[in-house]
C-alpha positions in Angstrom: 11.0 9.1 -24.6 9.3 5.9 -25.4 6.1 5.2 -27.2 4.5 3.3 -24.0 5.7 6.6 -21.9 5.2 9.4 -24.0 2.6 11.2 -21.7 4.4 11.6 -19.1 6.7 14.0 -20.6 7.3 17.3 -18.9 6.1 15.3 -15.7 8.8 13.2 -15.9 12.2 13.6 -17.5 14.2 11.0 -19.9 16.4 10.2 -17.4 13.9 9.4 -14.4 11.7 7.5 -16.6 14.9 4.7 -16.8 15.6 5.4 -13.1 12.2 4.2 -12.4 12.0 1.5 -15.1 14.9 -0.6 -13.3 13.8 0.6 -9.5 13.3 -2.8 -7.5 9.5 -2.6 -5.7 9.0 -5.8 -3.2 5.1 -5.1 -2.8 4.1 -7.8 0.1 0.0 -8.4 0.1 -1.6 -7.7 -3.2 -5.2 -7.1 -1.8 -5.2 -3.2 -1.9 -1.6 -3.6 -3.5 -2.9 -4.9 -6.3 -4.4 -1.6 -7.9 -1.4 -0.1 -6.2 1.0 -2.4 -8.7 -1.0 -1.7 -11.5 -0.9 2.3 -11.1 2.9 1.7 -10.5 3.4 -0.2 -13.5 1.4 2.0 -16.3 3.4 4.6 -14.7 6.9 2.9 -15.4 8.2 1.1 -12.5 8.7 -2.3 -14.4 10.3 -4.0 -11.7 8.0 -5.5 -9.0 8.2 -8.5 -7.1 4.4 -9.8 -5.6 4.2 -12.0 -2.6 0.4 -13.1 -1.4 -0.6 -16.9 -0.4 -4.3 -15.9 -0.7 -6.9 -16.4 -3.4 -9.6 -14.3 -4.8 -12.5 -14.4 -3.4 -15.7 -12.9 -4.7 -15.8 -10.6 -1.7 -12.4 -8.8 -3.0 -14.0 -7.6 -5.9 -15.8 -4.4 -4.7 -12.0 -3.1 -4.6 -9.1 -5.2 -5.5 -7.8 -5.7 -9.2 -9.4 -8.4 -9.7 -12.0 -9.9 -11.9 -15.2 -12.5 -11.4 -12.9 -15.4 -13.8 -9.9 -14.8 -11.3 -12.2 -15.7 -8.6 -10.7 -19.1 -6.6 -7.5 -18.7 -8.3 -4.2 -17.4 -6.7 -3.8 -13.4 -6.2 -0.4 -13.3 -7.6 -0.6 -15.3 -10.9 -4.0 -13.3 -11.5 -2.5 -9.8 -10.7 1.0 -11.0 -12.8 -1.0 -12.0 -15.8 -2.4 -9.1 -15.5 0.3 -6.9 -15.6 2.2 -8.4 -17.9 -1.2 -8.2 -20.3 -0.4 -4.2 -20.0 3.5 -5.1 -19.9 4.7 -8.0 -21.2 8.2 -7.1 -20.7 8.2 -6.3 -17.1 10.0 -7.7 -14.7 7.1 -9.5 -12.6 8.4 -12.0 -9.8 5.4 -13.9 -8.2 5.3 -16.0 -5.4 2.0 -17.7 -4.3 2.7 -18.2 -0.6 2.5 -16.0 3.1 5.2 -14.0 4.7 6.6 -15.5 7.9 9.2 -14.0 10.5 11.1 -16.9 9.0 10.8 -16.1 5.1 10.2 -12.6 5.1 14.7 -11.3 4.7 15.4 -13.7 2.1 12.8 -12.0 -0.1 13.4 -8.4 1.1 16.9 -8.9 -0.3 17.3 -7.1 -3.7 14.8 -4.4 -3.2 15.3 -0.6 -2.6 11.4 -0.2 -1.5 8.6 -2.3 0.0 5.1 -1.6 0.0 3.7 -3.3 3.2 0.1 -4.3 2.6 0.2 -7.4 4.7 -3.1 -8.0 7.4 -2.5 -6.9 10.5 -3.6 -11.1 11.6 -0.4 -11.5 13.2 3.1 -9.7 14.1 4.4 -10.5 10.8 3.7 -7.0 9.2 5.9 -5.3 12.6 8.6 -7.7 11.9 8.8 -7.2 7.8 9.4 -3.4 8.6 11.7 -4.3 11.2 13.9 -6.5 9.0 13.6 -3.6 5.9 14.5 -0.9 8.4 17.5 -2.9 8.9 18.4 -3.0 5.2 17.4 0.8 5.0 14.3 0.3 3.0 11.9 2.6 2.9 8.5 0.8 3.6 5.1 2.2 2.7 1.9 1.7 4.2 -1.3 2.2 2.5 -4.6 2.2 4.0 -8.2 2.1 2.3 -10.7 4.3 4.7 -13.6 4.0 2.5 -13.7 7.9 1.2 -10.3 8.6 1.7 -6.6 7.0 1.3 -4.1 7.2 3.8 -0.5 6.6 3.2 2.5 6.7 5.5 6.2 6.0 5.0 8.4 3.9 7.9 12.0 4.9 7.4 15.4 3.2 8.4 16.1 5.5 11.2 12.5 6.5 12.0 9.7 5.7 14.9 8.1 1.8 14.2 4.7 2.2 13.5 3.5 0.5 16.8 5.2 3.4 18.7 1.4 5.0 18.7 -0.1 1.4 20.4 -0.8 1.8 23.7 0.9 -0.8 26.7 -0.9 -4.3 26.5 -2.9 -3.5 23.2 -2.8 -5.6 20.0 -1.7 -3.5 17.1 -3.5 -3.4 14.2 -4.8 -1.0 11.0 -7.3 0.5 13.2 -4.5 1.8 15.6 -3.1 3.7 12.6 -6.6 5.5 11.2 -7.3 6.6 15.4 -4.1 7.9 15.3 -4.4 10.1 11.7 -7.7 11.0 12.6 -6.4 12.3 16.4 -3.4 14.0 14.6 -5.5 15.9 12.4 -8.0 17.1 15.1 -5.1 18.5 17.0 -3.9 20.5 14.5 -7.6 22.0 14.1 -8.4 20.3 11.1 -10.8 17.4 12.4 -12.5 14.9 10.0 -15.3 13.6 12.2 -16.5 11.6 9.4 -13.7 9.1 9.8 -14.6 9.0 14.0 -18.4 8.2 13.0 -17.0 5.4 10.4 -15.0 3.7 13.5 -17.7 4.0 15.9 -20.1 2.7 13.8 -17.6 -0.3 12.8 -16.9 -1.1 16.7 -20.3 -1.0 17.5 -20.9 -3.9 14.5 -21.7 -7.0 17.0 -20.7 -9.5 14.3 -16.7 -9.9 14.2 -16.4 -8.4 10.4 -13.3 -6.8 8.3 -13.4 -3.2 8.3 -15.5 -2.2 5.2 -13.5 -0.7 2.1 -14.6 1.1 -1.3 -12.9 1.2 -4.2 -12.7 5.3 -4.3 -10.1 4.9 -1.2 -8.2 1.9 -3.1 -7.4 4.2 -6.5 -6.5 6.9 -4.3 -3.7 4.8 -2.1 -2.6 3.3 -5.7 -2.1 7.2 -7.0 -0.7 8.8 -3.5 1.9 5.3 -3.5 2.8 5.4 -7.3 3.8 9.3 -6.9 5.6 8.3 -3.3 7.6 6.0 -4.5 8.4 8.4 -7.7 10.1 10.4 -4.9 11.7 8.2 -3.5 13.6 6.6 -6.7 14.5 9.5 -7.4 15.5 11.1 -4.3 12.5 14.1 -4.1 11.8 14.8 -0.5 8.4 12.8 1.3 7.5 12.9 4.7 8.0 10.1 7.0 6.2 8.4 10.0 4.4 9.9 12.2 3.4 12.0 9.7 1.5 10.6 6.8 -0.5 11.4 3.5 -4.3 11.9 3.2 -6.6 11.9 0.2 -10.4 12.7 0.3 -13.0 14.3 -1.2 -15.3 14.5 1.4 -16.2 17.2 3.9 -18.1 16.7 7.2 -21.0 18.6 5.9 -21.5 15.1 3.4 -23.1 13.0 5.6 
């Protein structure tokens, strides 16, 4: 195996280790995606193409792979210099502008997995999985709860993620952690931590992003990285509605 990869032997074999090198990852919002490229990357997935129109912003960096001299310049040339400073014969394509329902297939094309960390602003995130369902692309969905990652997998033949919205409601990431956290109470194991972190967010009388911690950000990165492992190399994962949790935290913390 080579040098760069030599210590992930026995966790990976030869053979995936070149599967994964050549795998084509279309990773669309590189706020939370950008720690989730760079745990990708050092773990051999060479082939990533970055698409973001937004800048860094000092804000970003309690969480986002960023640094305070990247501040006020574009996200994608700042995470691609970055990764080719760990890499500097990847394959990093960057392009320094927003998805549209009018751009978004032309760059889909090409790629056997997209990581959909767009902001739920508009219906452009709905309409990207709709297109990459249509090309039978897995898309992944990562979200930062603070404490805890969450992770779940739209497939080409499986439920859109706005089949959990209710009639006349505007979907967004919020939507998605009610509908974890509901899932997990029904089947008796309740996190009423991530209830108390909702309440206390809608009950915020300034109009504010959700708050986000780096802990939840490394955890997505790891949880996606192994994730898309699986799928490259055609390991079993589990699909929407169900989805992936990471936390170390108990109710008993708080």
């Amino acid at each position: 195996m080579e040098t760069r990869y030599a210590r992930n032997r026995i966790y990976i074999t030869e053979e995936e280790q070149e599967v994964i090198r050549n795998f084509p990852i279309l990773l669309a919002g590189v706020g939370i995606g950008s720690v989730i490229a760079e745990c990708a990357l050092r773990f051999g997935f060479e082939n990533i193409t970055i698409v973001d129109g937004d800048q860094v912003e000092k804000s970003n960096l309690n969480r986002q792979n960023y640094t305070e001299e990247d501040c006020g310049n574009n996200k994608v040339d700042a995470l691609a210099k970055r990764l080719l400073s760990i890499n500097k014969d990847a394959n990093i394509k960057c392009f320094d502008f927003f998805l549209t329902a009018d751009n978004i297939e032309e760059h889909i094309d090409g790629h056997k997995v997209a990581i959909n960390a767009l902001d739920f602003s508009s219906p452009v995130p709905l309409v990207f999985d709709t297109i990459c369902q249509k090309q039978n692309i897995p898309i992944l969905h990562p979200y930062n709860i603070g404490w805890a990652g969450l992770v779940t997998i739209i497939n080409e033949d499986g439920l859109p993620l706005n089949s959990i919205s209710k009639p006349d409601e505007d979907f967004n990431e919020l939507n998605v952690v009610k509908y974890a956290s509901g899932y997990l109470e029904f089947w008796g194991n309740p996190q009423k931590w991530i209830d108390g972190v909702i309440e206390k967010y809608l009950g915020e009388k300034e109009d504010l992003p959700p708050p986000q911690l780096s802990i939840a950000c490394w955890s997505v990165a790891a949880m996606c990285t192994h994730l898309l492992f699986n799928i490259a190399t055609g390991k079993k994962f589990k699909k929407f509605p169900k989805f992936y949790l990471s936390k170390v935290i108990d109710d008993d913390f708080n």
